[in-house]
C-alpha positions in Angstrom: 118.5 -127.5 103.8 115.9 -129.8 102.0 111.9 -129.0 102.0 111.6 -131.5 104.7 114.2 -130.9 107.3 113.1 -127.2 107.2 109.6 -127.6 107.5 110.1 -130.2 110.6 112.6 -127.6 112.1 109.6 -124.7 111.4 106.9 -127.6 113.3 109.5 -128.2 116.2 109.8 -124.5 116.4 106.0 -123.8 116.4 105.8 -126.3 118.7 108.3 -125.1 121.1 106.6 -121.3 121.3 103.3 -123.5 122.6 105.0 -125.3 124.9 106.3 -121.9 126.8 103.0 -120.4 126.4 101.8 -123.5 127.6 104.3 -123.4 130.4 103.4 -120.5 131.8 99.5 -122.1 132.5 101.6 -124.8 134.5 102.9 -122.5 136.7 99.7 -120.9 137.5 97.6 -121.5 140.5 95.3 -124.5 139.9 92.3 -122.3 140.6 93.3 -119.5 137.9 92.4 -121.3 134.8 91.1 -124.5 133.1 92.8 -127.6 134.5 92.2 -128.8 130.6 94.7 -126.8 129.5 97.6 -128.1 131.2 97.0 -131.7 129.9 96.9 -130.1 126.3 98.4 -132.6 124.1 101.8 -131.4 122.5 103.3 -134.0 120.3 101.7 -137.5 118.5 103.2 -140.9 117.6 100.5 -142.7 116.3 98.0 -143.0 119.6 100.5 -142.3 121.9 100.3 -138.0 123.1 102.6 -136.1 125.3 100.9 -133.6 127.3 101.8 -130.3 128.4 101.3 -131.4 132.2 104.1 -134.2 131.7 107.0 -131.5 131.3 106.4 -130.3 134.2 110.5 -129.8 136.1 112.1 -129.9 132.6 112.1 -126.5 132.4 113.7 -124.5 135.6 111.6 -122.0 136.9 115.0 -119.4 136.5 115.6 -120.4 133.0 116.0 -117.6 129.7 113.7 -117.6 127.2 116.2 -119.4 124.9 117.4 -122.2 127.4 113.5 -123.0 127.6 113.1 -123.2 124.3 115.9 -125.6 123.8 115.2 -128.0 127.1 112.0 -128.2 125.3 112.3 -128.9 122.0 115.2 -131.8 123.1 112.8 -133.6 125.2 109.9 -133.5 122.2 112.4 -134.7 120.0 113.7 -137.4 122.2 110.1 -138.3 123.2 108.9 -138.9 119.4 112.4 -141.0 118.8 111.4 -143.1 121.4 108.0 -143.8 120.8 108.8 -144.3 116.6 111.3 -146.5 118.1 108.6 -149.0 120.3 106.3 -148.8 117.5 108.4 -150.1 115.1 110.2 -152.6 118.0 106.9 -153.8 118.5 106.2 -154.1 114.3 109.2 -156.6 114.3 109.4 -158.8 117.4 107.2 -160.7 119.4 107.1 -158.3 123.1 106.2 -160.0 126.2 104.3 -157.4 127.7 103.9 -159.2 131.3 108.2 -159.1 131.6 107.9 -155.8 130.3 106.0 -154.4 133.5 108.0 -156.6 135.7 111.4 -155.2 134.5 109.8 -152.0 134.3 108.5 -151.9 138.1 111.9 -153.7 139.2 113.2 -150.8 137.5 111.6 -147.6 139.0 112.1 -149.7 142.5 115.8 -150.0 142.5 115.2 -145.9 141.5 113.3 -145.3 144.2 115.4 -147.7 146.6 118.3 -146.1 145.2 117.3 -142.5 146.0 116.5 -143.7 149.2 119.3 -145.0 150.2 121.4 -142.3 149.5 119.5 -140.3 151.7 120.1 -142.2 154.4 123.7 -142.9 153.5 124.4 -138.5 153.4 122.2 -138.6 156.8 124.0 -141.3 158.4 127.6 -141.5 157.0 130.6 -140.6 159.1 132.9 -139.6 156.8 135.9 -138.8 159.3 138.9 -141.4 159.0 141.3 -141.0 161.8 145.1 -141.6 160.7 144.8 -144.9 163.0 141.7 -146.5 160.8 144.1 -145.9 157.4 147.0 -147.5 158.8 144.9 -149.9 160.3 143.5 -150.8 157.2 146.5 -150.4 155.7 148.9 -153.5 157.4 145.6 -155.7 157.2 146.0 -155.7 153.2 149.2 -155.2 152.3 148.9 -157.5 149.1 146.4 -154.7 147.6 149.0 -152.1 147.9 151.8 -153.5 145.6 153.2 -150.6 143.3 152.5 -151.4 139.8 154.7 -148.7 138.6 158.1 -146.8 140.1 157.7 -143.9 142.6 159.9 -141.4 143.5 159.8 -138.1 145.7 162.1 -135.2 144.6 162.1 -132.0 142.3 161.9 -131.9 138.8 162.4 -129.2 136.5 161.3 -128.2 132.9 162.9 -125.1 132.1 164.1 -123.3 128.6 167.4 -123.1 127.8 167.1 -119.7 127.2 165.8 -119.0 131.1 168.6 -117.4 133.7 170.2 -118.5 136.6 170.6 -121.6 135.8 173.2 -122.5 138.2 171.1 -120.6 140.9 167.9 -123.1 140.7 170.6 -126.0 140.8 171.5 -124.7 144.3 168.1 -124.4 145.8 167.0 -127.5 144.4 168.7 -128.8 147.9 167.5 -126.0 150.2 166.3 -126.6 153.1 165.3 -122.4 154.2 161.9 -121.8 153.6 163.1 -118.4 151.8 165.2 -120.3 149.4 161.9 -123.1 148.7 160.2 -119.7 147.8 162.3 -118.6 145.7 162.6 -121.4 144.0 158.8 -121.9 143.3 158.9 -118.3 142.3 161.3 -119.0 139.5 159.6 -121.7 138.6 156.3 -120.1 138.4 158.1 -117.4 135.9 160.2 -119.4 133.8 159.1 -123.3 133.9 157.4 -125.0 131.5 156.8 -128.1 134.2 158.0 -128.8 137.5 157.6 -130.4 140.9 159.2 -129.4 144.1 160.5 -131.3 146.6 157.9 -132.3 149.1 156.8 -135.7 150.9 154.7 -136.5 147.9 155.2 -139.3 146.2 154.3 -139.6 142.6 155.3 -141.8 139.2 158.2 -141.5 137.7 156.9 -142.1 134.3 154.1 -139.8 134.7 156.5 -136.8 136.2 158.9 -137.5 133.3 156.7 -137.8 130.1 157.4 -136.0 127.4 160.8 -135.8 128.4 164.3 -137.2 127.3 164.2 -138.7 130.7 161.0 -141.1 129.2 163.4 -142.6 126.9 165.8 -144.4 129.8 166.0 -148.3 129.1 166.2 -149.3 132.4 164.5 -146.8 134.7 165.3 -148.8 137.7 169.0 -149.3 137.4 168.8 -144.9 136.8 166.9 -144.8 140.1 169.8 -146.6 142.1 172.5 -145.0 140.2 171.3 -141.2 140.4 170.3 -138.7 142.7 170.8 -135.6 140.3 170.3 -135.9 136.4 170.8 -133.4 133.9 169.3 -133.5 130.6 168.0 -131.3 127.3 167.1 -131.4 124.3 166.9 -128.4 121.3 164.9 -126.4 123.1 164.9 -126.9 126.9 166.7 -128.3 130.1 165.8 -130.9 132.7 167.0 -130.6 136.0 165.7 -134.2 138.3 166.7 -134.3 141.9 166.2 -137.8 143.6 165.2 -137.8 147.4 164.0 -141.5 148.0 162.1 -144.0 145.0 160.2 -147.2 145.5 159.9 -149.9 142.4 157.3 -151.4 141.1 156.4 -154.8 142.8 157.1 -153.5 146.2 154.6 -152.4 148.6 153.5 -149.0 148.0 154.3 -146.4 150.9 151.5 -145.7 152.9 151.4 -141.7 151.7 151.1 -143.1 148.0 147.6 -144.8 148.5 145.9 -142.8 151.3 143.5 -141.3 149.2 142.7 -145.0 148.1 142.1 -146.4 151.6 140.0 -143.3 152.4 138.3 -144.1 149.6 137.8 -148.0 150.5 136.4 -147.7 154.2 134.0 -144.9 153.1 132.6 -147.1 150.9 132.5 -150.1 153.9 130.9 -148.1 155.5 128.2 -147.0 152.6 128.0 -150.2 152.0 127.0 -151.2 155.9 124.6 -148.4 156.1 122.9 -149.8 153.2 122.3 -153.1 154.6 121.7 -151.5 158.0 118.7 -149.8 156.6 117.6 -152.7 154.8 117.5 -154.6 157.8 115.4 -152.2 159.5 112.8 -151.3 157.1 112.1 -155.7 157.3 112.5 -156.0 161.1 110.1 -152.9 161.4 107.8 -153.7 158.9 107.7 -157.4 160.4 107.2 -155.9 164.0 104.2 -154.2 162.4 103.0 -157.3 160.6 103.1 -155.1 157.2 103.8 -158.2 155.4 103.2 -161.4 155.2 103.7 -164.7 153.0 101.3 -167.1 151.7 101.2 -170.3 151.3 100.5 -171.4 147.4 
């Protein structure tokens, strides 16, 4: 470590013990010490000073000792980046000060608005979708739900070659008892390396495949109309593919497939709606009032 870097790390350090100390006067009661001391400076870029009073919620009032020490130090250090960063910005390049402000207040309203906002949007939102409102929304845009990839449900199963009762898992790959499913996911949760039992999910074939000699089929949709079992292996381990239904890409996905999707849409309609709901009643409330109003230039 040069002489430099170690004597800034031994300033940042020395710094960093003030600062706690200093922290500590923050937390006091306004009437138990000099008010001067919280707005002690702490760090200098030129004429710009950060004061103790601005770190104020960096620090959690539970944090160690250590975890103090480093919140700290990383908002000092950040702090003098940015401000050797705008002294030399403004060094170089003609600043409009005027847009600055502008962009600036724009800028802590859309925060403000934005915090706002989602206050009323976790007050107001109704976040229950009936089955009805997903098929609903569902027929209505069909065009959005074409499959960009092929789907299948069925079982899959990664296991080594080395694993026993081979023939056994083969067999309850079509069960239909729930005692045979569960002993079948209790093999699998023994001996698999990777599997999927058959259930009404749908999921991607290439995905449920990968790293797999099954990856490697030419023409995965001509093996998906041929096949309803497939056995495969390589050096080391045996793949055992069971084939209940499959739907190819460029079809309309099943409705199961992109439930969690339409959920998704309508909750954000309806964020969206809130958002302009409360717009339109902070203006029409405000107007009522005569909060505002608009000159003529």
């Amino acid at each position: 470590m040069n002489a430099h870097l170690s004597n800034r790390t031994l300033l940042l350090g020395c710094l960093v013990a003030s600062i706690l100390a200093g922290c500590d006067l923050i937390r006091m009661k306004k009437g138990n010490g000099d008010e001067n001391a919280e707005h002690k400076p702490i760090a200098r870029v030129n004429d710009s000073y950060l004061y103790l009073d601005e770190l104020k919620g960096i620090v959690p009032a539970d944090a160690s000792k250590e975890d103090s020490s480093a919140r700290i130090s990383s908002y000092v250090n950040s702090w003098i980046r940015k401000q050797l960063l705008l002294t030399e910005a403004a060094k170089n390049i003609d600043i409009n000060e005027a847009e600055v402000e502008r962009k600036v207040l724009d800028y802590r309203y859309s925060l403000i608005g934005y915090e706002f906002q989602n206050f009323y949007i976790k007050k107001n939102l109704n976040d229950s979708i009936t089955p009805a409102e997903i098929e609903e929304y569902y027929k209505a845009h069909l065009d959005n739900f074409i499959l960009k990839q092929n789907i299948i449900q069925g079982c899959y199963i990664k296991v080594p070659k080395t694993a026993p009762r081979i023939q056994r898992i083969k067999e309850l790959m079509y069960a239909t008892k729930a005692s045979d499913k569960n002993e079948l996911k209790s093999y699998c949760l023994s001996f698999s390396a990777a599997y999927q039992l058959p259930d009404s999910t749908w999921i991607e074939f290439d995905k449920l495949t990968a790293n797999s000699p099954l990856a490697d089929i030419p023409n995965k949709v001509q093996f998906l109309y041929n096949y309803r079992f497939y056995e495969t292996n390589d050096a080391n381990f045996l793949y055992l593919l069971k084939i209940d239904a499959f739907k190819i890409s460029d079809n309309v996905s099943p409705i199961e497939f992109v439930e969690e999707d339409i959920k998704n849409i309508i909750l954000n309609k309806r964020k969206v709606e809130l958002a302009k709901k409360l717009e339109d009643e902070v203006y029409e409330n405000a107007a009522k009032r005569k909060d505002f109003e608009v000159f003529n230039p």
